[in-house]
N, C-alpha and C positions, 0 to 999 in steps of 0.2 A: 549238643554243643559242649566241647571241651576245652576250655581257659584255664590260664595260669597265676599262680602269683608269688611276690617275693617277701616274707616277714622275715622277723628275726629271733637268733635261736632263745627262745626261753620259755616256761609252761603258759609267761602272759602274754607271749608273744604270738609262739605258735595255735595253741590247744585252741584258743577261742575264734580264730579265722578258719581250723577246719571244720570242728563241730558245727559252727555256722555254716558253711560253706554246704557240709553234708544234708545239715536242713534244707537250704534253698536249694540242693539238688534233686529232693525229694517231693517238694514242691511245684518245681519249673524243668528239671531236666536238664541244669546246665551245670554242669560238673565243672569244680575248679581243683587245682593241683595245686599246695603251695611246697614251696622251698623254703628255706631257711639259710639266713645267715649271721655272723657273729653278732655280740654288742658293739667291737667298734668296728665293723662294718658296716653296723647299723646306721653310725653315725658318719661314716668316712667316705661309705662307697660313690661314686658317682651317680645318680640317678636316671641322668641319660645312656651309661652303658645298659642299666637294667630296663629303659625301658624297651632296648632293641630287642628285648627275649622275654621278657612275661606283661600281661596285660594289667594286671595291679602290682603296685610295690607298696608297702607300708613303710612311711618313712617320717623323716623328725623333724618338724617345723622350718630349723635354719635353713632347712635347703631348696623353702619355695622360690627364693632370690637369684639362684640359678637357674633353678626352673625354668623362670618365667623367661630368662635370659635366653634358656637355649631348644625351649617349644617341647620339653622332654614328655609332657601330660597333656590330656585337655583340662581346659580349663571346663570345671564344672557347676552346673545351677547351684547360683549360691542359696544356703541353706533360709528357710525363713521365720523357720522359730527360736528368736535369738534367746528364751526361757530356759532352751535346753542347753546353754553353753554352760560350759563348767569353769568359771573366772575368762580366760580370753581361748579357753579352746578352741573354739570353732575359727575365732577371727585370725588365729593365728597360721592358716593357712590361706589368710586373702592377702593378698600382693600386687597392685598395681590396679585394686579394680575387679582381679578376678578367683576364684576360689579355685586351690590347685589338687585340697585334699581333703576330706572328711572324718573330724575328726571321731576316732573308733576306740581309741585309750587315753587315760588323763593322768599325768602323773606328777609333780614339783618337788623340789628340797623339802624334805619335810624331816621334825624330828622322831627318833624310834626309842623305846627302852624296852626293858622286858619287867614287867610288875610284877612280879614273884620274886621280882631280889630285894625290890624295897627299898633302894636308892636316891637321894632327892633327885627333883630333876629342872635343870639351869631356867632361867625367867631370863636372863639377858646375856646377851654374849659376853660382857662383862666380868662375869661370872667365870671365867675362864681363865681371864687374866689377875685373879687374884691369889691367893699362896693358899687359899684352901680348895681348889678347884680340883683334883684328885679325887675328893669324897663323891664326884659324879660318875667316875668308872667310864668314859669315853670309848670309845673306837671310832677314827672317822674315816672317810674313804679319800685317801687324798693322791690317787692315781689324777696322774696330771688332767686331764679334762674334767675329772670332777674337783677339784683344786682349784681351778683356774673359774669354773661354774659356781664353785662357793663365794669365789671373790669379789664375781659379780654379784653373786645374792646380797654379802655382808654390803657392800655398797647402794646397791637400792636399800634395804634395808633403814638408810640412814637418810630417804627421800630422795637419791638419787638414780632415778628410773631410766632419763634420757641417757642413753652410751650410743654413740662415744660425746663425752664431757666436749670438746673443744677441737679444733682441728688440731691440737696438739695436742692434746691427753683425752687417751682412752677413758678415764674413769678420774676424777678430780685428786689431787696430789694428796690431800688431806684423808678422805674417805678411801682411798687405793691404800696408802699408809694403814692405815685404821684397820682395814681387810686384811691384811697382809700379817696385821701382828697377833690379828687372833688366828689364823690361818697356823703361824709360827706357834703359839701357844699349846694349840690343839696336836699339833705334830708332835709335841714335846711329853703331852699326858698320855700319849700310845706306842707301840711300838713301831720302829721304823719301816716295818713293812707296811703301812699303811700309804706309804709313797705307790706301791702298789697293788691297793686296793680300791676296785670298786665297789659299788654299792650292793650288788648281790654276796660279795664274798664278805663283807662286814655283817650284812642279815643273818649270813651261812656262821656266823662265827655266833653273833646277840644266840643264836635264833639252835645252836648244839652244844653251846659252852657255858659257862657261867663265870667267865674270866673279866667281862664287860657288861656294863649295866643301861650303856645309852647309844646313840650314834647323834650327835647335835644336828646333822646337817647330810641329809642323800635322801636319794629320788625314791621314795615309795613304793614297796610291791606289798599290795594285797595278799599274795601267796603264803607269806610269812604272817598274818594276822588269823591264818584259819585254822583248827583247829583241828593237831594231825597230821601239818602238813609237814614241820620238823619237830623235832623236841619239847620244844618250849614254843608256845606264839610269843609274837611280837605287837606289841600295842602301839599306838604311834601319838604323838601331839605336836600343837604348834611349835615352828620355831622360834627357838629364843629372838625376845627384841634389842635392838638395839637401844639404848639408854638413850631416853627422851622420847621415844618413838612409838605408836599407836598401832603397827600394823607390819603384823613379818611380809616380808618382798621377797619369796623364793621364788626364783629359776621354773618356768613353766617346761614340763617334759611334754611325756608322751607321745601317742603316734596316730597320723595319720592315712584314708588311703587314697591313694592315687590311682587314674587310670592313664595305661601311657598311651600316648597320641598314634602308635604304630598297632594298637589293638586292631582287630580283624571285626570284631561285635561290636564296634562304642555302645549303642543302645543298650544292650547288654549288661555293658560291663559299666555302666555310668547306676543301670538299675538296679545292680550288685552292688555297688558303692550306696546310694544311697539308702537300701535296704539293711546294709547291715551295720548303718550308723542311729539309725530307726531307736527309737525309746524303746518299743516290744523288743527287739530283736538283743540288747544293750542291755537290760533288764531281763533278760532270758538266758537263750541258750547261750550267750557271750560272757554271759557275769557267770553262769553255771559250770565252764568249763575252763576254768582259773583265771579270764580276764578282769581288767581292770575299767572299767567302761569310763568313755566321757562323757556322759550324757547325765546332766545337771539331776535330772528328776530321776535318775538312778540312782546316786549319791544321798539325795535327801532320801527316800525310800529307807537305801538299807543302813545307814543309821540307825534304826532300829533293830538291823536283824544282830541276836547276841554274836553269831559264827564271823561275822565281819565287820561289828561296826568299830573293833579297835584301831580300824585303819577306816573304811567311809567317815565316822565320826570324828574321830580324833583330828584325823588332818584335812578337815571340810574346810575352816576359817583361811588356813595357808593357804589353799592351791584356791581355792578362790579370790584369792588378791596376788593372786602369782601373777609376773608379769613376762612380757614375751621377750624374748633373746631377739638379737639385731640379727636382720633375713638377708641385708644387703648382700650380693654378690661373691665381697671380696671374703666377709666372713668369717668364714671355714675355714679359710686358707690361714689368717691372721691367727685363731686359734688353735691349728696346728703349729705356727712357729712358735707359740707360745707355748704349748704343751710340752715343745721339745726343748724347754730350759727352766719348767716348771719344778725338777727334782732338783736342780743346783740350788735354788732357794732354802729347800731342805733342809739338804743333807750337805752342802758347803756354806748354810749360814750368811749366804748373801743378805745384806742389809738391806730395809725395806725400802729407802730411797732410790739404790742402785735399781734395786730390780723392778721398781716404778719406772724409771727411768728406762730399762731394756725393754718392756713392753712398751711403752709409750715408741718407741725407737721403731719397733715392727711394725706398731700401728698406722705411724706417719707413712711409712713403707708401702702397706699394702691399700692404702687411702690413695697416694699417688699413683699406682699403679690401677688401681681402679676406673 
């Protein structure tokens, strides 16, 4: 039997679903193919196109809320050892009742530097916004979806977890404010290409250069923590807190996988999913060939291993209180129009009220329209 599937291009993304893939073929005899697509495809594509042509797709939490809207997966035996969740992993693909994906990668906002330059490194976001903040060496990723992801972080961050705030404001006027000026801060310790950087190209940069010593704030790759893999490793630790505050609130990443409703196997392909969401399997050949597992009792494990625990270790306390991004429907859509007036803030200096005010403006928008 020959099945397909959809990841996305990267060595955490792809490596670890074939290798696996080629075990259980060697096993059972059911071969699976995957393809690959971009990071913001990763994030953008539709799920119901993909699942008219491959049998899994590995995809990213927000989009179980359409999902479930438009019947694109089956809905799958929800998991029952909830020990193995890594902060809200697992639950963050139940939606209405029912489980759409299994989670197979884990990843949050997390912070990065490189310990060989010897640089302090920030306790509070605070910290950023005072006149000696330079002496951290920053680089952040503040390509619009990860900008607009930090915004949300800096605001949970401050106990504000439920979004959206009100039927009128996205995120409350005060703590939006608040986001928004360390956001502008951070912009201002880096260079302006950082409007178009994501988090692999700021790794890409910590992780061959020695021009930057931190990154405060993006989503975690394991790949950059081992040892060999670029230049220099990257070690990673909690994100800075917010002043007064007990516990960083980063942005829950990672990925999912799904099986879509048009499969030709379900059985199959439902025993594929659960097999290679499996602690042996997560713990194995999945962690062995550059992934990033979600699987709680993988995470405590290699903590101790020296090759990786600068990133299992370091950023354990964060993504374990990371919390889950809003799944509803409308979503996506809302965070595309915001993405696309995320660099005017920037690089025109927009004030932080005004541009509170222009998202709150979308939000009302895509809530009515919902």
């Amino acid at each position: 039997m020959k099945l397909t599937g959809m990841t996305w291009d990267h060595p955490r993304g792809f490596d670890p679903v074939v290798a696996a893939s080629n075990a259980y073929a060697a096993e059972t005899g059911i071969e699976i193919a995957w393809d690959k697509r971009s990071l913001q495809a990763f994030a953008d594509a539709p799920i119901a196109d993909l699942a008219e042509r491959y049998d899994f797709i590995v995809l990213d939490h927000p989009h179980v809320g359409q999902i479930a809207e438009t019947g694109a997966l089956l809905p799958l035996p929800v998991p029952t050892d909830a020990s193995a969740s890594l902060g809200g992993s697992a639950e963050s693909y139940l939606w209405q009742g029912k489980c759409w994906a299994y989670a197979v990668d884990a990843a949050c906002q997390m912070a990065a530097h490189r310990p060989d330059l010897g640089a302090p490194l920030p306790k509070l976001w605070e910290d950023f916004l005072q006149g000696d903040a330079a002496r951290f060496r920053p680089l952040t990723p503040l390509l619009p979806v990860d900008a607009f992801d930090m915004l949300m972080t800096l605001v949970a961050g401050r106990g504000e977890v439920d979004m959206p705030h009100d039927a009128a404001h996205f995120v409350s006027p005060q703590n939006g404010e608040y986001a928004l000026r360390v956001l502008r801060a951070l912009y201002a310790l880096g260079p302006d290409e950082q409007v178009e950087m994501n988090p692999i190209r700021v790794l890409e940069t910590l992780s061959t250069t020695d021009e930057f010593a931190c990154s405060p704030c993006l989503f975690g790759y394991v790949n950059y923590a081992r040892p060999g893999f670029r230049a220099h490793p990257v070690s990673y630790f909690d994100l800075p807190l917010c002043a007064g505050a007990s516990l960083p609130r980063a942005i829950l990443g990672g990925a999912g996988i799904g099986v879509s409703a048009r499969t030709r196997a379900p059985e199959e392909a439902v025993a594929f999913a659960q097999w290679i969401a499996s602690e042996p399997v997560q713990s194995g050949v999945y962690l062995d060939n550059n992934g990033q597992p979600a699987n709680r009792h993988t995470w405590l494990a290699q903590g101790g291993n020296a090759d990786v625990a600068g990133f299992f270790q370091g950023g354990f306390h964060t993504i374990d209180n990371a919390w889950t991004r809003p799944r509803a429907p409308w979503f996506l859509d809302f965070v595309d129009e915001v993405c696309a007036i995320m660099p005017e803030f920037f690089r025109k200096r927009v004030p932080e009220d005004v541009f509170l005010t222009r998202i709150d403006a979308l939000y009302q928008h895509h809530l009515q329209e919902a």
